[in-house]
N, CA, C and O atoms as a printed pandas DataFrame, in Angstrom:
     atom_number atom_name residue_name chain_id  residue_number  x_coord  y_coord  z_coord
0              1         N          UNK        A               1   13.868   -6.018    7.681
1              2        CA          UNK        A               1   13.598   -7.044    8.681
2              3         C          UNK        A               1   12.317   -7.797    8.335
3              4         O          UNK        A               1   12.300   -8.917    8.845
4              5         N          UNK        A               2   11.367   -7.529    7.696
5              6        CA          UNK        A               2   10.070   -8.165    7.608
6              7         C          UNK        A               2   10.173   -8.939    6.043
7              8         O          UNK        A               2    9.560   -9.881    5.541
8              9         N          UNK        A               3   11.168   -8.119    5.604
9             10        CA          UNK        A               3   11.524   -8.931    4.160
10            11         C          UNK        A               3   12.042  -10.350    4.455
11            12         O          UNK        A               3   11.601  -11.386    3.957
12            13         N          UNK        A               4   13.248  -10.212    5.522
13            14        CA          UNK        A               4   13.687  -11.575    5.584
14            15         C          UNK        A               4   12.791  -12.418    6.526
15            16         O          UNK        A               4   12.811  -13.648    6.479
16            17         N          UNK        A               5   11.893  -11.624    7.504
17            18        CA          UNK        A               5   11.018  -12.549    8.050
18            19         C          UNK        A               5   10.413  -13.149    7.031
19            20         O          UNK        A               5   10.729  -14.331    6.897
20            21         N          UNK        A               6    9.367  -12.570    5.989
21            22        CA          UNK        A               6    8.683  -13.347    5.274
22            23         C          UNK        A               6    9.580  -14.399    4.316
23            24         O          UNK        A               6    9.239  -15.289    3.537
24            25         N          UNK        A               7   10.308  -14.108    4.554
25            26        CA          UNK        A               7   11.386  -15.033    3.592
26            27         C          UNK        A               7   11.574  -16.406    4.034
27            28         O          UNK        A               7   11.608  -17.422    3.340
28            29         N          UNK        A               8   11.732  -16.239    5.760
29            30        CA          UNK        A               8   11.812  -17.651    6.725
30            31         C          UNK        A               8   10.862  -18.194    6.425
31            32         O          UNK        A               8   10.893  -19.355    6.016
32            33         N          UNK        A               9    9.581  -17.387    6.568
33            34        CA          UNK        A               9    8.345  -17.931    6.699
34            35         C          UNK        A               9    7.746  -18.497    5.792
35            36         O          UNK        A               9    6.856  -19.309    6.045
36            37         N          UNK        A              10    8.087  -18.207    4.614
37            38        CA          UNK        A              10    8.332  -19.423    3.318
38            39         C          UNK        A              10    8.980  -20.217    3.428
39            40         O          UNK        A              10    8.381  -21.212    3.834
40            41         N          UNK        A              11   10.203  -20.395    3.247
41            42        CA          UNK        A              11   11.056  -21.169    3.504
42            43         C          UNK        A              11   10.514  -22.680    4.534
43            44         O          UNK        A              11   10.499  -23.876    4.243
44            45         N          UNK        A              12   10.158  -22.013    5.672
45            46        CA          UNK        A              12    9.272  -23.317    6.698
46            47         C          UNK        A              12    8.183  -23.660    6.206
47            48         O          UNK        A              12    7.853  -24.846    6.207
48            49         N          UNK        A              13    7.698  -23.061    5.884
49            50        CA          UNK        A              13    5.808  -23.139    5.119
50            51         C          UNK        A              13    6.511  -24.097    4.448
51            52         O          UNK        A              13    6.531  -25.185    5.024
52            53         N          UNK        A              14    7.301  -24.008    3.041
53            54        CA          UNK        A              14    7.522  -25.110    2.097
54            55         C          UNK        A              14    8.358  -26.173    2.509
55            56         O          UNK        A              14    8.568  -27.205    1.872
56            57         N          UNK        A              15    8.813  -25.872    3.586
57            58        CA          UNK        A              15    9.516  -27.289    4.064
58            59         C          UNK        A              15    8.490  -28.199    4.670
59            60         O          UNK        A              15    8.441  -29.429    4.637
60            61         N          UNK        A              16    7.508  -27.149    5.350
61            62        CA          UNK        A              16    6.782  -28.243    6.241
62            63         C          UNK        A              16    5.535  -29.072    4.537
63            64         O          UNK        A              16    5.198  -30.214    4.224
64            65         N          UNK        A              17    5.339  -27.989    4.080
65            66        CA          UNK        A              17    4.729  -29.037    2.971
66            67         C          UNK        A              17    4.594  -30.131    2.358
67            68         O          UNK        A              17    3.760  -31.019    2.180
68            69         N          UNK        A              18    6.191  -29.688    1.926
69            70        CA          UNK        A              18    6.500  -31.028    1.459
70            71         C          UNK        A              18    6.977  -32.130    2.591
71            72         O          UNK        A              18    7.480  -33.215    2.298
72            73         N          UNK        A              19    6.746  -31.693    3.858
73            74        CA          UNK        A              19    6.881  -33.371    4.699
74            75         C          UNK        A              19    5.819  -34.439    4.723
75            76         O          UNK        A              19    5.754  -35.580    5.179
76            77         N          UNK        A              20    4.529  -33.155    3.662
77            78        CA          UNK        A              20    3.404  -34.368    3.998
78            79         C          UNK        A              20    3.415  -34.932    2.759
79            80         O          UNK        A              20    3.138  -34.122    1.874
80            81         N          UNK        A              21    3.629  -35.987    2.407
81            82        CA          UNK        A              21    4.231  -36.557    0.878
82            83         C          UNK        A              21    2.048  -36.615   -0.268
83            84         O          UNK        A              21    1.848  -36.375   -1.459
84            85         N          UNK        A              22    1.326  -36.890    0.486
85            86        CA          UNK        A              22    0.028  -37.066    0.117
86            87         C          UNK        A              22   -0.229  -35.335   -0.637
87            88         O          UNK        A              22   -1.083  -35.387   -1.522
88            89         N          UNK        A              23    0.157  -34.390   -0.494
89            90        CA          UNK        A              23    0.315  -33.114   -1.329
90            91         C          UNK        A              23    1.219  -33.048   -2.217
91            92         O          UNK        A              23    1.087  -31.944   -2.746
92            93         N          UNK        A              24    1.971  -33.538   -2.632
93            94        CA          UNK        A              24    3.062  -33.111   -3.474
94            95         C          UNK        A              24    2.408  -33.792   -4.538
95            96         O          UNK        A              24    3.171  -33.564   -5.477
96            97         N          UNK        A              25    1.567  -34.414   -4.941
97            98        CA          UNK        A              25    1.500  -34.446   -6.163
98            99         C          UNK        A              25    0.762  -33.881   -6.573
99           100         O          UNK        A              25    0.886  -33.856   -7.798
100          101         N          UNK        A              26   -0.472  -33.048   -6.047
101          102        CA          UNK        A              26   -0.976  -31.516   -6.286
102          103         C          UNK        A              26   -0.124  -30.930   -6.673
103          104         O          UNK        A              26    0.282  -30.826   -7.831
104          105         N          UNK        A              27    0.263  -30.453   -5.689
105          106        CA          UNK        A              27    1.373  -29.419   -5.521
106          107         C          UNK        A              27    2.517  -29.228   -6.898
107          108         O          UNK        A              27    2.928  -28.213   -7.461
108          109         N          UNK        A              28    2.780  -30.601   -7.108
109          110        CA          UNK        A              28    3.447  -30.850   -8.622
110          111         C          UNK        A              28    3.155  -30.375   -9.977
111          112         O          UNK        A              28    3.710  -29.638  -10.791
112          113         N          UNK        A              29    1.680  -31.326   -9.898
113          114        CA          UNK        A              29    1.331  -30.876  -11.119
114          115         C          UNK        A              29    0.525  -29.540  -11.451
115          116         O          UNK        A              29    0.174  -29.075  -12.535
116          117         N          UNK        A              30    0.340  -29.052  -10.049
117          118        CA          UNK        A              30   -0.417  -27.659  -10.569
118          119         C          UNK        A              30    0.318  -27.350  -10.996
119          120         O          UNK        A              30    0.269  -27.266  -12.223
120          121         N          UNK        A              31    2.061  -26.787   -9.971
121          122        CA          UNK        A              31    3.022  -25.985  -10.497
122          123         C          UNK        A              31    3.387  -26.231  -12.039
123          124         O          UNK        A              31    3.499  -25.261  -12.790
124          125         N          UNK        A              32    3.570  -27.531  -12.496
125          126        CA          UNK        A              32    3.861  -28.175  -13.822
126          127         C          UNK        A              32    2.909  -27.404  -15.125
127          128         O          UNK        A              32    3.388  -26.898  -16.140
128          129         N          UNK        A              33    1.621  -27.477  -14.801
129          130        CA          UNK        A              33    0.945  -27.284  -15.852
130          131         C          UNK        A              33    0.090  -25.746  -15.711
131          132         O          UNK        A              33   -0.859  -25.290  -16.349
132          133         N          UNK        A              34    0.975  -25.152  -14.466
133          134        CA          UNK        A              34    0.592  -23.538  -14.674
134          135         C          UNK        A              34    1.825  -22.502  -15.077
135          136         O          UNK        A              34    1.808  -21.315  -15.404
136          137         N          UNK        A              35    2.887  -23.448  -14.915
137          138        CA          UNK        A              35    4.120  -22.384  -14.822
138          139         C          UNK        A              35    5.374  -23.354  -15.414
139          140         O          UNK        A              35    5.738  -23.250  -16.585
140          141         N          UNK        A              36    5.924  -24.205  -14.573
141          142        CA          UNK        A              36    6.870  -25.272  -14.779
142          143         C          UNK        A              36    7.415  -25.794  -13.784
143          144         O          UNK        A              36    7.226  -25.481  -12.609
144          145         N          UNK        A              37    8.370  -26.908  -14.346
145          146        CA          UNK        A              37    8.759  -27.816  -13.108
146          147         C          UNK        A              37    9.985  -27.400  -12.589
147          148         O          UNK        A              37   10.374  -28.012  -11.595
148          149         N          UNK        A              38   11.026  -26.069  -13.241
149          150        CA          UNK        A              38   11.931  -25.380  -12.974
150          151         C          UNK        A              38   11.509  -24.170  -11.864
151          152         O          UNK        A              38   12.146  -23.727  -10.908
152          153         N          UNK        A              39   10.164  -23.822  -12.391
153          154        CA          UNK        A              39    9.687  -23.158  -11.382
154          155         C          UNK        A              39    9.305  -23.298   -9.877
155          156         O          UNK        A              39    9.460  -22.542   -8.918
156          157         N          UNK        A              40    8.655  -24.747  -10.037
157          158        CA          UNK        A              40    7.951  -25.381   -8.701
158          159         C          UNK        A              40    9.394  -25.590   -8.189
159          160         O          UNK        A              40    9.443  -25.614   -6.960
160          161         N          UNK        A              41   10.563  -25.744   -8.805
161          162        CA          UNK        A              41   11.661  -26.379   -7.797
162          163         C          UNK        A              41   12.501  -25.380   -7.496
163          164         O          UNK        A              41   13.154  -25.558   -6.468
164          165         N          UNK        A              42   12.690  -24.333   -8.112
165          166        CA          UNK        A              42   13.692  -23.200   -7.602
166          167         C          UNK        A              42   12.920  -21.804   -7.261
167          168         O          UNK        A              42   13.502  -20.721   -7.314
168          169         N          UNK        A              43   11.139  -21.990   -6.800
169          170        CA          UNK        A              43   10.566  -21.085   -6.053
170          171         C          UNK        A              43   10.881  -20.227   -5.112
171          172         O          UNK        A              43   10.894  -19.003   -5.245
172          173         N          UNK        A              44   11.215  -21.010   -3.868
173          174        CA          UNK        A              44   11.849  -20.740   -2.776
174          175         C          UNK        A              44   13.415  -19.686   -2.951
175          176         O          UNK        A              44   13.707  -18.686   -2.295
176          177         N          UNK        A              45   14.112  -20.276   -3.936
177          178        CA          UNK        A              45   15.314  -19.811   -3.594
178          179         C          UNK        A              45   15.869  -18.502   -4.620
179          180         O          UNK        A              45   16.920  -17.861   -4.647
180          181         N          UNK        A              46   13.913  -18.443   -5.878
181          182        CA          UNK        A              46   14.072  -17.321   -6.085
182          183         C          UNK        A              46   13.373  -16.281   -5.449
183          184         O          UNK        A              46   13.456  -15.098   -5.779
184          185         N          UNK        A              47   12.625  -16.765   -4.457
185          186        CA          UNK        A              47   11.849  -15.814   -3.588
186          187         C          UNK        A              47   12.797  -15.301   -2.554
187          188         O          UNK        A              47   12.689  -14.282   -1.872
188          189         N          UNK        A              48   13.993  -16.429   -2.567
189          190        CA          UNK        A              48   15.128  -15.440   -1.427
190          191         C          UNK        A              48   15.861  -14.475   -2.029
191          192         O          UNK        A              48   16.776  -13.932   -1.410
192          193         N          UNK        A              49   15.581  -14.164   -3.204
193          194        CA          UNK        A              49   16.707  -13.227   -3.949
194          195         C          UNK        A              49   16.026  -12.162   -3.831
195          196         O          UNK        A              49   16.739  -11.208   -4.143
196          197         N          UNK        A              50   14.590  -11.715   -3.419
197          198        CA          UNK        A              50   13.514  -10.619   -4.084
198          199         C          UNK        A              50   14.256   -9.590   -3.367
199          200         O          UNK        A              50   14.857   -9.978   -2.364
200          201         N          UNK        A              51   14.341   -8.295   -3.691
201          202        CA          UNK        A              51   14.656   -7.489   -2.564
202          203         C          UNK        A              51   13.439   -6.374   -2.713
203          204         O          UNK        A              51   12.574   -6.307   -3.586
204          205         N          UNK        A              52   13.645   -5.605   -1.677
205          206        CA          UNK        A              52   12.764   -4.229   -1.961
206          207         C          UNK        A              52   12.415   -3.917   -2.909
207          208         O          UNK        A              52   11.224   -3.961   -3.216
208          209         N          UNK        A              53   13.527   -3.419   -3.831
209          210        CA          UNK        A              53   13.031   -2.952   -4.842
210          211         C          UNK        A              53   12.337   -3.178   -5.662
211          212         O          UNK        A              53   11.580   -2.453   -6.307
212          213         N          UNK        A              54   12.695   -4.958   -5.727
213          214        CA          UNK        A              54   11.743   -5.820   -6.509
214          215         C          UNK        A              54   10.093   -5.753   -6.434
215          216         O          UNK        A              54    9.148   -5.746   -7.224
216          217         N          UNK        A              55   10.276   -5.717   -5.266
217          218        CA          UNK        A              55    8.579   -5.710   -4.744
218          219         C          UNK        A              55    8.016   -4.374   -5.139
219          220         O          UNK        A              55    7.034   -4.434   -5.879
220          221         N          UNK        A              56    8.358   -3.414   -4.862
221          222        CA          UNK        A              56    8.258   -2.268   -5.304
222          223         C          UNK        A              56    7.956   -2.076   -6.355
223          224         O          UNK        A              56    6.824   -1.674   -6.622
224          225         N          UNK        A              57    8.743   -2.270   -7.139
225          226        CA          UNK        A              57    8.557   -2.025   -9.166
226          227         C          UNK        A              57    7.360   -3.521   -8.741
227          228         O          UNK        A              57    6.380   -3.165   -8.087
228          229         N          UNK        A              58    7.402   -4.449   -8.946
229          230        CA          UNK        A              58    6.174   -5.668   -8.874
230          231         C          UNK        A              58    4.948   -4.612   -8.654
231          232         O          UNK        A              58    4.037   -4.569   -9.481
232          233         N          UNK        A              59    4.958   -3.926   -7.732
233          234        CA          UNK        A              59    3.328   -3.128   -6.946
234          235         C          UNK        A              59    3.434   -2.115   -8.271
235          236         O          UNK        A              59    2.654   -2.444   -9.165
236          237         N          UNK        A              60    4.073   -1.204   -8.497
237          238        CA          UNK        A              60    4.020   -0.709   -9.466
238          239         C          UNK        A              60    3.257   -0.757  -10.806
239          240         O          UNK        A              60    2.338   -0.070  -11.251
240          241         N          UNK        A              61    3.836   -1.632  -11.217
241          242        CA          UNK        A              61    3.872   -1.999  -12.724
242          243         C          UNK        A              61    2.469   -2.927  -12.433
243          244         O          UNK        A              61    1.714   -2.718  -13.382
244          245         N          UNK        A              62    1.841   -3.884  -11.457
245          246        CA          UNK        A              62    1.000   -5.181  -11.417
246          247         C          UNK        A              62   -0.330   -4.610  -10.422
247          248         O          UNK        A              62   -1.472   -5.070  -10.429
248          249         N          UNK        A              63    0.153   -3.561   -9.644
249          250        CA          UNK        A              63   -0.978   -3.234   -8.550
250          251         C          UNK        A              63   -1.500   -1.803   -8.410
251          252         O          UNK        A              63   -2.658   -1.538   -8.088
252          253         N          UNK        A              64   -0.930   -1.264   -8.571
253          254        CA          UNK        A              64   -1.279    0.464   -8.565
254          255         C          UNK        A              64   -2.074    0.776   -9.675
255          256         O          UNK        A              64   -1.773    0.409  -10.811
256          257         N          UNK        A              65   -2.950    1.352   -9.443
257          258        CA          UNK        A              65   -3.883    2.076  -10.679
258          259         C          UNK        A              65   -4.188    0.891  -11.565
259          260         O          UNK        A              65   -4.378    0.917  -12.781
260          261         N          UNK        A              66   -4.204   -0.190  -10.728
261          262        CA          UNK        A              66   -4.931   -1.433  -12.005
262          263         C          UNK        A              66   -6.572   -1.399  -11.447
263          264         O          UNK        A              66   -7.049   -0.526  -10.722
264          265         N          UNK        A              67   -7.168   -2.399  -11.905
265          266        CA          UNK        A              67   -8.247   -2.438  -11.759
266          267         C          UNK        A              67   -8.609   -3.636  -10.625
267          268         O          UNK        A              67   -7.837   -4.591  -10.719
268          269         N          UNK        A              68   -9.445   -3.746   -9.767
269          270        CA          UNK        A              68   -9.551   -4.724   -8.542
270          271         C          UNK        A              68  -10.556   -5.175   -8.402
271          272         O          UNK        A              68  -11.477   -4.414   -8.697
272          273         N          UNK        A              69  -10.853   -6.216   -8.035
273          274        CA          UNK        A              69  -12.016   -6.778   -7.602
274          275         C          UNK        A              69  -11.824   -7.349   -5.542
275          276         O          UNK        A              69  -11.071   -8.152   -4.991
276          277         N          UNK        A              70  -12.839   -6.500   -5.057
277          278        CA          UNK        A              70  -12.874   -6.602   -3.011
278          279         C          UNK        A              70  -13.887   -7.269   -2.938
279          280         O          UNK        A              70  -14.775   -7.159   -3.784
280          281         N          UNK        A              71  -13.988   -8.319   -1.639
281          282        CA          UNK        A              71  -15.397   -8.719   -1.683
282          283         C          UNK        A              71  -14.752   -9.629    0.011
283          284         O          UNK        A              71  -13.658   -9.772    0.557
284          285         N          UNK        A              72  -15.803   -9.933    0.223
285          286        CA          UNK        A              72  -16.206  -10.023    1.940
286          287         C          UNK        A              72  -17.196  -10.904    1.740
287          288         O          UNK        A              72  -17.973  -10.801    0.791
288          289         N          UNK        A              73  -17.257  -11.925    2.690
289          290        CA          UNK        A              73  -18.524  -12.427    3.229
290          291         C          UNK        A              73  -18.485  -12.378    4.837
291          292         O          UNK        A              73  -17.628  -12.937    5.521
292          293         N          UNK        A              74  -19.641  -11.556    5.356
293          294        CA          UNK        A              74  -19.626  -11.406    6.859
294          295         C          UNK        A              74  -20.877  -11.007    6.578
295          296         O          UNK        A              74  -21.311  -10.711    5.464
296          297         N          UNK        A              75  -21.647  -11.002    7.953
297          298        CA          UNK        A              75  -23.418  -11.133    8.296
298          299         C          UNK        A              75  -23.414   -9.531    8.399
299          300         O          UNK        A              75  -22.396   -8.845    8.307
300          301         N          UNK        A              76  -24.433   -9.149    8.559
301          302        CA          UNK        A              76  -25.207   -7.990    8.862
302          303         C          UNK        A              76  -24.703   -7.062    9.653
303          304         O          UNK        A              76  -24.497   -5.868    9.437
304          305         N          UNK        A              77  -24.409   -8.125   11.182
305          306        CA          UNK        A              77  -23.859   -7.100   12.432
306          307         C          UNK        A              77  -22.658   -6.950   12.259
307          308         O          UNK        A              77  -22.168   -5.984   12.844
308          309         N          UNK        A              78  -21.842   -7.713   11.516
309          310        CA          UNK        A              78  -20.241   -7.652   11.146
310          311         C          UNK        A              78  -19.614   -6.037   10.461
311          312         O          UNK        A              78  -18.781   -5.217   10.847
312          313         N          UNK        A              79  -20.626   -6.162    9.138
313          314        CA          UNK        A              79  -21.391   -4.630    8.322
314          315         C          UNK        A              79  -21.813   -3.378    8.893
315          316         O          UNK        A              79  -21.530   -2.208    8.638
316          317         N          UNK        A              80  -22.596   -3.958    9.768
317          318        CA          UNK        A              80  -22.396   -2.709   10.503
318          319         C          UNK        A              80  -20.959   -2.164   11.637
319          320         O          UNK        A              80  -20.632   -0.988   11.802
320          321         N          UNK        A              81  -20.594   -2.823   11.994
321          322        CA          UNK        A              81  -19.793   -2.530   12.963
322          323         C          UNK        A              81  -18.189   -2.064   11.975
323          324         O          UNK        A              81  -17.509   -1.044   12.086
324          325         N          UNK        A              82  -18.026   -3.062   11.201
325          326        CA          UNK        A              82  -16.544   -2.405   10.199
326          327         C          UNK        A              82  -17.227   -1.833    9.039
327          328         O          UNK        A              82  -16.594   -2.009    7.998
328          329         N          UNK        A              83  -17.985   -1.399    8.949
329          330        CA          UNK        A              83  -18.274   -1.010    7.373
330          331         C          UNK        A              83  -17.244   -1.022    6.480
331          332         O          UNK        A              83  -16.410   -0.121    6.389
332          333         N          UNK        A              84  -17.280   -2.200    5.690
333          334        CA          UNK        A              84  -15.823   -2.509    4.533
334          335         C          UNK        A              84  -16.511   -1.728    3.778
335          336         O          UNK        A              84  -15.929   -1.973    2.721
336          337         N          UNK        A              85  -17.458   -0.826    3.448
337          338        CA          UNK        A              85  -17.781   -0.015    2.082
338          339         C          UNK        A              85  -17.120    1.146    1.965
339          340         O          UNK        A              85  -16.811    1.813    0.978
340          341         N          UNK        A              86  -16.913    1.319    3.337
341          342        CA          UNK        A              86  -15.482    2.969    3.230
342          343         C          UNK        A              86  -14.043    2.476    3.082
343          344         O          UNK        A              86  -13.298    3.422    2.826
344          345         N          UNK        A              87  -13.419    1.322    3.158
345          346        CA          UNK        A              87  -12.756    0.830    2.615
346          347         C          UNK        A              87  -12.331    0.532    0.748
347          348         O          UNK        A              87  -11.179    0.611    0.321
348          349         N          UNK        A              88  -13.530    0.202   -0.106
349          350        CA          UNK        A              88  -13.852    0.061   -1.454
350          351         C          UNK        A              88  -14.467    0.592   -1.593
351          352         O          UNK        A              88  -15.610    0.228   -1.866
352          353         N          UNK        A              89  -14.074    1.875   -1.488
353          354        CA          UNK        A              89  -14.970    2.697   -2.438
354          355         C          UNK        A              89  -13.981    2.679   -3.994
355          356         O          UNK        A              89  -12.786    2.395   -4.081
356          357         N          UNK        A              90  -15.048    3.129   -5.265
357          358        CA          UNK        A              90  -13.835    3.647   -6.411
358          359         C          UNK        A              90  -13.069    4.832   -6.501
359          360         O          UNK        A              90  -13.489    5.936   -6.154
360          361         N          UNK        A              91  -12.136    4.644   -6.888
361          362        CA          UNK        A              91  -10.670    5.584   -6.872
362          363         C          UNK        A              91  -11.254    6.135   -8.201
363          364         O          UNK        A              91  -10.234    5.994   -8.876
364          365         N          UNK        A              92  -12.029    6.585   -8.938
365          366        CA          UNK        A              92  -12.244    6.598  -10.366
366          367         C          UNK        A              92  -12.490    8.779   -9.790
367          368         O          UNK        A              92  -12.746    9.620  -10.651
């Protein structure tokens, strides 16, 4: 259920995007000259194919036991009150 939610929720995100025509040519040529123009156009409808498992092996193989960089900007009293340092600590 949260798979296909996030799935809608792309789906609208990139529809509503491209209604504002003054982004798409960002939007173009980043995709163009980081990845391709097959990519920027059949994003969406390969992001509807992903299933579980996909994501799964993805965390796997791209996120687990890799190496990370955490970082925060919040004031003093923020720090104290959530301490994000027990959060990042190293796994080493």
């Amino acid at each position: 259920e949260q798979l296909a939610d996030a799935k809608a929720t792309m789906r609208r995100d990139d529809i509503r995007s491209n209604e504002k025509p003054s982004t798409l040519p960002h939007t173009l040529t980043y995709h163009w000259s980081s990845t391709s123009y097959d990519y920027f156009t059949h994003y969406i409808d390969d992001c509807s194919k992903a299933s579980r498992k996909d994501i799964q092996d993805y965390v796997k193989k791209y996120i687990i036991g890799k190496p990370y960089i955490a970082g925060m900007i919040i004031n003093a009293e923020m720090n104290k009150t959530f301490q994000p340092s027990a959060f990042f600590k190293p796994t080493n």
